[in-house]
N, C-alpha and C positions, 0 to 999 in steps of 0.2 A: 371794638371787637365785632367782628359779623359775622354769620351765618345764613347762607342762602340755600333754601330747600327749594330745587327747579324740578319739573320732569328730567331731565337728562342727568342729573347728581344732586349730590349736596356738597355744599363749599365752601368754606370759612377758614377764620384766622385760629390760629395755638392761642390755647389760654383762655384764661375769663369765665365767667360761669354759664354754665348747662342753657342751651336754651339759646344763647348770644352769641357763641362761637364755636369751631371745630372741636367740641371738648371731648377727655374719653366716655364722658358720658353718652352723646351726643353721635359719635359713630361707633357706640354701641348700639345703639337703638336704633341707628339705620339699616347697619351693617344686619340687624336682627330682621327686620323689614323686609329687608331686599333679599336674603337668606330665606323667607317662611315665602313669598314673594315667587321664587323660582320653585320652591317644593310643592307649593300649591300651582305652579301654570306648567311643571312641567313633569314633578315626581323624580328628577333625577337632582340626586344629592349630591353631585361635584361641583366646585364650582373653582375656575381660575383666578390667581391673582396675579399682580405685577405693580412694582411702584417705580417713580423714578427716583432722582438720588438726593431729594429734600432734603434738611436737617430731621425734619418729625416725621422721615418716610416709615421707620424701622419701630418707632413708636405706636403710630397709627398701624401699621402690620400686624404689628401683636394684638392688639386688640381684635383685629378682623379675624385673624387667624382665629384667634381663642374662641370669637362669637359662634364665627360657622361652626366649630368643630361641636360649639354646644347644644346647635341648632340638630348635630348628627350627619352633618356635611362634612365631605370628603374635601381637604382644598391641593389643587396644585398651586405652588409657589414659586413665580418665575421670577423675585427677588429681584434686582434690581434687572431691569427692563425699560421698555418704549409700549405705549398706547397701540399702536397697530401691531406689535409682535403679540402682545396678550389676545388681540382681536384674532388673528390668525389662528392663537392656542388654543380656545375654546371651541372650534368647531373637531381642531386633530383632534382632542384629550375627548369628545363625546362627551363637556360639560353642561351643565343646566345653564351657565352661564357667567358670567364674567364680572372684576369688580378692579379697575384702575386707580393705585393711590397716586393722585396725581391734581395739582391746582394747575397745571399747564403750563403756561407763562405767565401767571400771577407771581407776584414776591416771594421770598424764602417764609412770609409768616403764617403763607396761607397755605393749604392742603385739601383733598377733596378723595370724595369717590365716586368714582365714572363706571355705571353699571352699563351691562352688555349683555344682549339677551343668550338663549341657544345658540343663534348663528354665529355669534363675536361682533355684531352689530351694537349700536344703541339701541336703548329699549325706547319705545315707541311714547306719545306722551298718555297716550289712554295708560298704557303699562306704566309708566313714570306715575301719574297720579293713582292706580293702585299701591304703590311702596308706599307713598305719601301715609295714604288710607290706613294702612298697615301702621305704618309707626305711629299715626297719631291716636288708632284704636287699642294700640299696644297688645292687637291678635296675633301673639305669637305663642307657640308650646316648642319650648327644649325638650332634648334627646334624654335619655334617662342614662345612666354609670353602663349599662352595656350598650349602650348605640350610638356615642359620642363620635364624632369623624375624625376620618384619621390626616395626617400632616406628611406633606415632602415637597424637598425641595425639587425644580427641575430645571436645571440652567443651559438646556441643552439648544432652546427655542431660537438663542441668538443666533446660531449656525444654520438651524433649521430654516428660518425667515432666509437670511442670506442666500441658503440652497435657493431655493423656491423663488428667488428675487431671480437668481445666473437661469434659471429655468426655462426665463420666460421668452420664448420667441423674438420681442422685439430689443431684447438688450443684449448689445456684440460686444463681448468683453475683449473679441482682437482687434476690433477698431477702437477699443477705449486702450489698451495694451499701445496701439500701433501711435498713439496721439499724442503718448511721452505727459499727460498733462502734471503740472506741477500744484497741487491744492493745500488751502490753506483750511483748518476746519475750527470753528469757535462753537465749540457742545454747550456753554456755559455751566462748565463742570455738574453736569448732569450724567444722563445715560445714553444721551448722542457720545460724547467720550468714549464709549466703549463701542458704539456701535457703527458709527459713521467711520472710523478711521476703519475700523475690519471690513466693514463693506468697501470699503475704495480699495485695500491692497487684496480683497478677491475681483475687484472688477479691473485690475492691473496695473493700478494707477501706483506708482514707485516712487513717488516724494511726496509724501504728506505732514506739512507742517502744522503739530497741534497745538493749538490756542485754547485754554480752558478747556483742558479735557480730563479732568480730574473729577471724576465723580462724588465729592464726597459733597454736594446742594450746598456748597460757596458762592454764590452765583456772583462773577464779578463785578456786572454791571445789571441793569433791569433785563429781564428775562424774554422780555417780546422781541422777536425782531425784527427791530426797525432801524431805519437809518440811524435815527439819533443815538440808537443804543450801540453799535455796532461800528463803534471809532475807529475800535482796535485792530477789528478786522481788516479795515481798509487801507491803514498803515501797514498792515503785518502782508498783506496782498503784492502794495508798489516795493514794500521792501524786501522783498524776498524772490522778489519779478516771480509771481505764479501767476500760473494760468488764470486760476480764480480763486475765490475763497465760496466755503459755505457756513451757514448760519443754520439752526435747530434750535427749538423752544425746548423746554425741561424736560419733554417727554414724547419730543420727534416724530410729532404728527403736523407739524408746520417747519416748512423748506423755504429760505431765500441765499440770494444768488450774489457774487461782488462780484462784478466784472474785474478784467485784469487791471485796469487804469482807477481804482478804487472808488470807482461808482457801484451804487446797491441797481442791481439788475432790476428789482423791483416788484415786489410780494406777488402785486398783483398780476406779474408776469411768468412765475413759475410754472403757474398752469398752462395760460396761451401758449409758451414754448412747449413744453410736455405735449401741450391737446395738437398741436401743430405737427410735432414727431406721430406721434400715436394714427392720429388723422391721414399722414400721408402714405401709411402701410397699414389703416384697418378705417376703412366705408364706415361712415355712423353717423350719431347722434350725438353734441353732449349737453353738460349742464353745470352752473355755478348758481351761485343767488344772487337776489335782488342787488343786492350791495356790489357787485362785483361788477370789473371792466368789461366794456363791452368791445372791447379786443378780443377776448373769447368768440365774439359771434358772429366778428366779420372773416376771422381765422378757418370757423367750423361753415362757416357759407361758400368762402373761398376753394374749400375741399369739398363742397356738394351736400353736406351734413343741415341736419335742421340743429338749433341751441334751442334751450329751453332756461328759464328763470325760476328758480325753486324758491321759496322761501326762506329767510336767513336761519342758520342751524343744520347741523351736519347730517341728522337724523333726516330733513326734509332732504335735502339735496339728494340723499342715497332713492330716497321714495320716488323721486321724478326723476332719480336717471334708469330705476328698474321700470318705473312705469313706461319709459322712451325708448328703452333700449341703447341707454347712452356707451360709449363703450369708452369716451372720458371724461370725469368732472371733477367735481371737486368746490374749493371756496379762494375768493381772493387776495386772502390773509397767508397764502403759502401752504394751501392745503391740496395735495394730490391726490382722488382718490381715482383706480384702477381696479377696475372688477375682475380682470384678466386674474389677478392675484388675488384682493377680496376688498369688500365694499366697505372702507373707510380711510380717512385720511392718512399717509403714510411717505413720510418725509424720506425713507430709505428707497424704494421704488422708484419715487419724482428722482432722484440723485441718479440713479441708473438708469434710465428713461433720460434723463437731460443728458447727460454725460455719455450715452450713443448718438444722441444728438447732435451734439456740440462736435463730437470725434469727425462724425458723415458731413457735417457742414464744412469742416475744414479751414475755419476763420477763428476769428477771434471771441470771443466773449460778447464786446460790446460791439461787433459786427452783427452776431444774432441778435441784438434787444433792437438796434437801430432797421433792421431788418421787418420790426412788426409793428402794426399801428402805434401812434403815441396818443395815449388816451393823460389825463391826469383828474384823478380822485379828489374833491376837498371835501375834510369830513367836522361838521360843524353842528353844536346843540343849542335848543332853543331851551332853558329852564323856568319851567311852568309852577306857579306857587298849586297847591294840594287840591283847591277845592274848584279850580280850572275842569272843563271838561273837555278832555282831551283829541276824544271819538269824534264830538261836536266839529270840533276847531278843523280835524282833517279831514271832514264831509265836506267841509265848507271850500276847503283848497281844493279837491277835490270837483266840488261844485264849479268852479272859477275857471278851471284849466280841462273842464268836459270835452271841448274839442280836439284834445288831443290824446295819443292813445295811453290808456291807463290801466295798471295792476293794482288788485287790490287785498291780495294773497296774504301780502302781510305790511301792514299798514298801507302807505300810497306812495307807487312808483309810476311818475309822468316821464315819458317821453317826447323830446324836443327833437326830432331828426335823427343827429348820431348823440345827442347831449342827453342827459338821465338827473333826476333827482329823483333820491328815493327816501321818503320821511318815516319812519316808524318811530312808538314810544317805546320806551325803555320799562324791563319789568320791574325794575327797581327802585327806581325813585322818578320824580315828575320832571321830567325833560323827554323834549325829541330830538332823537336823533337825526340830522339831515346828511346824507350823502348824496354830491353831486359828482358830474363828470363830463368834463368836455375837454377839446383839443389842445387846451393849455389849462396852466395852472389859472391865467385872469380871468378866463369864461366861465371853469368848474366855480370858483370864488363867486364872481358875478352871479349865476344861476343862485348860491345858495341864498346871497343876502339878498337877491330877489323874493325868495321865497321866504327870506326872515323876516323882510318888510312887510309881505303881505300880512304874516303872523301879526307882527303887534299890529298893524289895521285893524284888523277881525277882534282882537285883543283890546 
């Protein structure tokens, strides 16, 4: 059983006792935290919710519900839901702030809550370690028998997103109408199931074949997606001759792509194509993180733009693309975020953005991915026994490879030309994580175990 208390949520598995897992104890006492949390930063007692379609989504709801209400907080309930549609609700609804039941693409045994400030954003990690404070001080005072908050549901949001999505300037629902495309959609019976397929037939698209799109958190296969996860999809693609397929995590704030020929277009590519559209009808700046392809940055140089490298976490990226003025970014796990509509990752937008895209190019699928740089990711750990010093160990690499240019924002990212490794440690147990990246799969490989050998040397 685990439970992980971060700046950005808390996370864990069903079950087990208080203290070691997502227990109802356990997001009582957050849920109470992050509730006294926003009354104290901001005095406004509303505050939104939304889960996706878990097994212990409706479980963990009630509890939240019951918390706020005790706290004297008003909650809207956008019931079952997506991660950026609750982000969007909380700035309409003029709530104090927001609360996502949602483990993402973790397994069906794990669940979470994903706070969000005033704006619909994450909350910052100063603010994240304030909740911390709170629960662990147990500084909270409930509402007395007259000032209890009140409960409704409001299920109106999913349309409202969709509005505000056809709204947007650079998405042409009559060249995505004119393009006949044929798509396949694997929600993994989540809340993409409801949301993905209504977004495609407002943006015109008249054959869509659904794949797990049944909401009720059966998740059929593992929830991330990845090539290996995502069989189904790419048989259900060649056999059905569509244009493409797409793919969403449990709570559709991560987009990837099947080409028609049932290759994965490829996570890290969702973005570069999107930044690529966006770029060639709006002058800017953008930004992804450390970890991410540097196809983003010959894309965004190609169109006259500066990129910039944020640190890994969704919450940084947002901060250095308002600091830049980025006007696309996002992360390279299939994360879109567009400020045009609102600052965080939103797998419904990237589909409307790629899908004008894809319509004005007038090729194929796997004609646009062959179209942009081929970078390839290898993502490899080094496991460190506990009394190793970690900080020590990547000064020292660090040390070794001075000549060449280096970040060191969040952990240590060397650059080699167009090649990257970027090492950071993990907050959770004693390993580093190494991601590299070069022109093929043997170079990204070779860079890492270059840089695993140096490890056990210094080791």
């Amino acid at each position: 059983m685990t439970l992980i208390k971060s700046i950005s949520g808390i996370r864990g598995t069903i079950g087990g006792a208080p203290g070691n897992a997502l227990t109802p104890v356990d997001v009582v006492k957050f849920t109470s935290a992050f509730g006294q949390w926003v009354i104290n930063k901001t005095g406004n007692k509303k505050i939104v919710i939304g889960r996706d379609a878990r097994i212990s989504g409706e479980m963990v709801r009630n509890l939240v519900v019951g918390t706020l209400q005790g706290l004297g907080i008003d909650v809207v309930d956008l019931d079952l839901s997506t991660t950026p549609t609750v982000e969007i609700a909380v700035p309409l609804e003029n709530a104090g702030g927001g609360i996502i039941l949602t483990a993402s693409h973790n397994p069906k045994q794990w669940n979470a809550l994903k706070l969000l400030n005033h704006k619909g954003e994450f909350i910052s990690a100063a603010d994240g370690q304030e909740v911390l404070d709170i629960a662990e001080q147990a500084a909270v005072e409930y509402a007395d028998v007259d000032s209890l908050g009140s409960y409704k549901v409001d299920s109106t949001y999913v349309d409202k997103h969709i509005e505000m999505i056809l709204a947007l300037p650079l998405v042409d629902v009559e060249a995505i109408k004119k393009a006949n495309f044929s798509v396949v959609v694997d929600a993994v019976n989540s809340t993409g199931g409801i949301f993905v397929p209504r977004l495609l037939k407002a943006l015109g698209v008249q054959t869509v074949h659904e794949l797990y799109c049944t909401p009720d958190g059966k998740f059929p296969h593992n929830p991330e997606p990845l090539a290996e996860h995502l069989t189904e999809l790419s048989k259900t693609v060649t056999a059905k001759h569509a244009s493409l397929g797409i793919s969403v995590d449990p709570d559709v704030d991560r987009l990837v792509f099947m080409s028609e020929d049932g290759n994965l277009f490829g996570e890290e590519y969702t973005l570069v194509a999107v930044a690529d559209y966006v770029l060639q009808h709006t002058k800017g700046n953008t930004v992804s993180n450390l970890s991410s392809t540097r196809a983003l940055q010959d894309i965004t140089e190609k169109h006259g733009g500066k990129y910039s490298a944020a640190a890994v976490g969704e919450v940084n990226v947002v901060e250095m693309m308002k600091a830049t003025n980025a006007v696309i970014g996002g992360e390279g796990n299939g994360g879109v975020i567009y400020p045009e509509l609102h600052y965080g990752r939103d797998a419904l937008v990237g589909i409307a953005l790629f899908l004008t895209h894809l319509a004005k190019f007038g090729k194929s699928i796997s004609v646009l991915r062959n179209s942009y740089p081929n970078y390839h990711i290898s993502k490899n750990k080094i496991t460190l026994t506990a009394d190793m010093d970690i900080d020590s160990l990547l000064k020292k690499i660090q040390d070794k490879y001075k000549k060449q240019p280096i970040n060191t924002i969040d952990g240590v990212r060397i650059e080699f030309d167009k090649e990257w490794v970027h090492l950071r440690r993990s907050n959770t147990e004693p390993i580093i994580r190494i991601y590299s990246e070069g022109n093929s799969e043997t170079v990204a490989d070779a860079l890492a175990n270059k840089i695993i050998a140096d490890f056990k040397e210094m080791i």
